[in-house]
C-alpha positions in Angstrom: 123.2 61.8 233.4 124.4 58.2 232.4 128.0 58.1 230.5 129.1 55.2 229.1 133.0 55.5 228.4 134.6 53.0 226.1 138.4 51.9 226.9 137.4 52.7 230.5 140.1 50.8 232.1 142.8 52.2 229.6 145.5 55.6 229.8 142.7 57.7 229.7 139.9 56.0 230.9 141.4 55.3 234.2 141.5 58.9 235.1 138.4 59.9 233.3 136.0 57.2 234.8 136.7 58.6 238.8 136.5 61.8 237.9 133.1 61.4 236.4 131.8 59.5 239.8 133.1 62.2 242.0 130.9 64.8 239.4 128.2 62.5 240.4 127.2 61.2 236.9 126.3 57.5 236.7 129.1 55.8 234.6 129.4 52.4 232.5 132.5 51.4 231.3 133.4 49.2 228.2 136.9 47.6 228.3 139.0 44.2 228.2 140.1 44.1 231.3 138.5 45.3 234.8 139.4 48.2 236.3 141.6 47.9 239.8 139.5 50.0 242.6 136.5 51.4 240.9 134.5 48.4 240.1 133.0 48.7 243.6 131.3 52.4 243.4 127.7 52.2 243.6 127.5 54.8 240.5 129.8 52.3 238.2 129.0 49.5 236.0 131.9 47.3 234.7 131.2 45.2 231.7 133.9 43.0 230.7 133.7 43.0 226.6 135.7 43.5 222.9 134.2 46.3 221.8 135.9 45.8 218.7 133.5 42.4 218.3 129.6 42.9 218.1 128.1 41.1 221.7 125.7 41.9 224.4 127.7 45.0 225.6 126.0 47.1 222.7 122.4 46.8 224.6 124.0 49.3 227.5 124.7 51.4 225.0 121.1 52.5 224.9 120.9 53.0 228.5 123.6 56.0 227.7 122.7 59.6 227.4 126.4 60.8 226.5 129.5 58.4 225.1 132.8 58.5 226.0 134.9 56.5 223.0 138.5 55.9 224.3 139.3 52.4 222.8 142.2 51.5 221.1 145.1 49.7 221.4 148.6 51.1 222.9 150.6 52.9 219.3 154.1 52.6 221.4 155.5 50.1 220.2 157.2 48.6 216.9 155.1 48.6 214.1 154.3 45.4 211.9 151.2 44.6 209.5 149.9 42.9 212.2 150.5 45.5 214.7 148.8 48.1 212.6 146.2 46.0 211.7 145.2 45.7 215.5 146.1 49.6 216.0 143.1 50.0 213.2 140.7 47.8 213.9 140.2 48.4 217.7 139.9 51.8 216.9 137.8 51.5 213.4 135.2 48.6 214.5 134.7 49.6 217.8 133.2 52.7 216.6 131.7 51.5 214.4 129.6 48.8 216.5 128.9 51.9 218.9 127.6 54.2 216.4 125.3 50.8 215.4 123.9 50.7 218.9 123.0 54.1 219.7 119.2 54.4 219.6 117.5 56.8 216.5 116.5 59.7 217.7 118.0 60.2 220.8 119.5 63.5 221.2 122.9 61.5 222.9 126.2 63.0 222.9 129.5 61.4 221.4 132.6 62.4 222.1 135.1 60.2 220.2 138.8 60.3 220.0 141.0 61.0 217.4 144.1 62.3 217.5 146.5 65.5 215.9 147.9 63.1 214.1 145.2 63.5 211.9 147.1 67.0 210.2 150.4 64.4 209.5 153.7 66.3 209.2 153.3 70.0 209.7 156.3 71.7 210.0 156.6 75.1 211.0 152.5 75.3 210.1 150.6 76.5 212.6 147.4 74.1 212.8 143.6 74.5 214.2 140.3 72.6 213.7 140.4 73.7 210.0 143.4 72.5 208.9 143.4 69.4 205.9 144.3 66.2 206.9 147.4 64.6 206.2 148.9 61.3 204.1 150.9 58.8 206.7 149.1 55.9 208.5 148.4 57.8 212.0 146.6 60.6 209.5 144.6 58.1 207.3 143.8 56.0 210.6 142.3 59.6 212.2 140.7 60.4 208.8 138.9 56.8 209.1 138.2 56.8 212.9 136.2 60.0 212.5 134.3 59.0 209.5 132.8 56.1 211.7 132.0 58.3 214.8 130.4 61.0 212.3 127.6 58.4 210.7 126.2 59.0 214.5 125.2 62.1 213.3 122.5 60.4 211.0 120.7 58.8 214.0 120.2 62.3 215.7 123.5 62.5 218.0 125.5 65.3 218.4 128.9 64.1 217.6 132.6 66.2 218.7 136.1 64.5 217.8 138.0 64.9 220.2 141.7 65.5 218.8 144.4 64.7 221.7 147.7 65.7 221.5 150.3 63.8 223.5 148.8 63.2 227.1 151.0 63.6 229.6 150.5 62.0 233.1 151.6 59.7 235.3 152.0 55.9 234.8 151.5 55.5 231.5 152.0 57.5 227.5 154.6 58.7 225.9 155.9 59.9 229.7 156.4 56.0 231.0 158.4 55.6 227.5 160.6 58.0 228.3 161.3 58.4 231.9 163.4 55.5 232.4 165.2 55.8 229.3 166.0 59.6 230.8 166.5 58.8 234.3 169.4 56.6 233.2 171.0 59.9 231.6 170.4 58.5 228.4 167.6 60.6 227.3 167.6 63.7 224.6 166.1 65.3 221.3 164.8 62.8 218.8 166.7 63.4 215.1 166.8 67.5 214.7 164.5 67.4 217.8 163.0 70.8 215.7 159.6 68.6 215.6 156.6 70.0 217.0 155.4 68.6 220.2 152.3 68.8 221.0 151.4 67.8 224.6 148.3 68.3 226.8 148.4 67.4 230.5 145.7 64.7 231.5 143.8 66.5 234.1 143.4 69.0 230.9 142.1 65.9 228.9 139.7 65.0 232.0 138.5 68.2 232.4 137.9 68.6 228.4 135.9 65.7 227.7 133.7 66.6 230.8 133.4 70.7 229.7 132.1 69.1 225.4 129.7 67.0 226.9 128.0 69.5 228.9 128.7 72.2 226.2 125.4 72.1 223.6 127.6 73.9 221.2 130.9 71.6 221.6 130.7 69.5 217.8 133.0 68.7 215.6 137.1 68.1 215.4 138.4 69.8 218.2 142.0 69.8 219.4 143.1 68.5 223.1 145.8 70.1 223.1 147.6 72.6 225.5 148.0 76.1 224.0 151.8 76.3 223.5 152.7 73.2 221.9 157.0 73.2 222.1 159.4 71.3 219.8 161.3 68.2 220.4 164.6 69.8 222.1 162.8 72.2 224.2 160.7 69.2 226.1 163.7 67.1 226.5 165.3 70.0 228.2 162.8 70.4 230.4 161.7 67.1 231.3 165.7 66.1 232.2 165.5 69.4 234.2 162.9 68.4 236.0 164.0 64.8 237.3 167.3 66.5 237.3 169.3 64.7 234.5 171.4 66.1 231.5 168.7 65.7 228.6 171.6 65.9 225.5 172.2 62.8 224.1 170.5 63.2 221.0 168.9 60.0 219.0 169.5 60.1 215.3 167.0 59.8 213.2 168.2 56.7 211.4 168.1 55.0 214.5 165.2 55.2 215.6 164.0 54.4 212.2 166.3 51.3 212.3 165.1 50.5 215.7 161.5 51.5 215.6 160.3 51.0 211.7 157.7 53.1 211.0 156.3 54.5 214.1 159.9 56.0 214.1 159.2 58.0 211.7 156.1 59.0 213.2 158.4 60.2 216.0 160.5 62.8 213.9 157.0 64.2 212.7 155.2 66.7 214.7 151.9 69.0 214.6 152.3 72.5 215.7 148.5 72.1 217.3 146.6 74.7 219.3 143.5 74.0 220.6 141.2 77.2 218.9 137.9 75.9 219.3 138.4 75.4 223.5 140.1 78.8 223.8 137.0 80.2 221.7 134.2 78.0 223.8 136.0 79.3 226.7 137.9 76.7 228.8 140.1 77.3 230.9 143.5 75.0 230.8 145.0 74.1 234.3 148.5 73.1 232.7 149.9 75.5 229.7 153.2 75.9 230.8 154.8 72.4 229.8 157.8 72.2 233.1 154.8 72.9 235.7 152.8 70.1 234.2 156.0 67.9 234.2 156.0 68.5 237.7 152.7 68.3 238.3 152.9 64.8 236.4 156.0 63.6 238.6 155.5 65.2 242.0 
């Protein structure tokens, strides 16, 4: 099988794309900026490209028999209009010139990402595949981002939308955010720190994106998540036990709105997520107990 994986040198991708090769599929990946050490396998094809802009990268896309769509642009930062703008658009267009280059008729599979933001603010609401979308930017941007992938659907594709949670793993995410600030003994809950966190380990994200495109019956929103999402509190705790530093300075909520803007705000949210439609389609998760994949993560 030939996968072509978009945002192959990214977070994700950079995990995802050697795992692949040592499955033994044939892989191309799509990205800004060439991977380090993989470039050389004789199963992987590096194209340098925007996918964002329309170009000569869309003609591999025909060569693909399953699509891995991981591009986007880092949402850890401040945000601006321009910075949303770019969070948006490498996300939206990309997609979109994808789905345009996929061939009619041929049964390919797209796995696309999206995100739990796409439920917004839950609360204490527990939340599965079936749960309405919500009104902030990071739940209008998922709402958007799946509409795109979904038009594959008219040219015969079978099309799942893969919701991640917060990836942990090492060198990069949310985790590279908030080790050093932690390591320095300056780390804790965010506002109440009662938010929902909901967290999925990356060999977990790896290992899910392989199990849906070998799964016929894998379509559809699904959540990337681990089973037992955990608030706020309970994954500064841990993670401060774990590098073994006190996790209790806790960071109001008006400054990080001060500090942050926006995405802030985004950070006192949360999404009590479970992922029901892999539990039902029976995968098994590696990391569901949140300290073991910390460890795992950090070891």
């Amino acid at each position: 099988m030939h996968i072509m994986v978009t945002g192959s040198s990214g977070f994700v991708g950079g995990h995802l794309v050697p795992f692949l090769l040592n499955k033994g599929y044939q892989v191309t990946g799509i990205a800004r900026n060439a991977p380090a050490d993989i470039d050389k396998h004789p199963a992987f094809r590096f194209i340098e490209a925007d996918g964002s802009q329309p170009g000569a990268w869309q003609d591999a896309v025909q060569e693909a028999d399953a699509v891995i769509n991981l591009a986007g642009v880092n949402i850890f930062r401040r945000w601006n209009d321009e910075a949303k703008k770019q969070i948006y658009n490498s996300r939206i267009l990309t997609t979109r010139n994808l789905v345009a280059a996929l061939p009619e008729g041929k049964p390919v599979t797209l796995s696309s990402t999206s995100a739990v933001g796409f439920y917004g603010d839950c609360g204490e609401q527990v939340v599965d595949e079936s749960a309405p979308p919500g009104d902030d930017f990071l739940a209008r941007l998922a709402v958007d981002w799946e509409q795109e992938a979904k038009t594959a659907e008219k040219k015969g594709a079978r099309v799942v939308l893969a919701r991640l949670g917060i990836v942990l793993g090492k060198e990069g995410g949310a985790l590279a955010s908030m080790l050093p600030v932690f390591r320095m003994c300056a780390g804790g809950p965010l506002g109440s720190g009662r938010q929902w966190f909901p967290w999925v380990h990356m060999d977990d994200v790896v290992a899910a994106h392989h199990f849906v495109i070998e799964n016929p019956e894998a379509a559809g929103p699904i959540n990337f998540t681990a089973p037992e999402p955990v608030r706020n509190l309970e994954l500064a705790r841990t993670l401060g036990r774990v590098i073994g530093r006190p996790a209790f300075l806790k960071v109001p909520g008006f400054v990080l709105r001060t500090v942050a803007g926006e995405f802030g705000e985004m950070l006192l949210n949360g999404q009590r997520a479970i992922p029901q439609k892999l539990m039902n389609m029976g995968f098994e998760f590696k990391h569901t107990q949140l300290e073991a994949a910390l460890r795992a993560c950090l070891k």
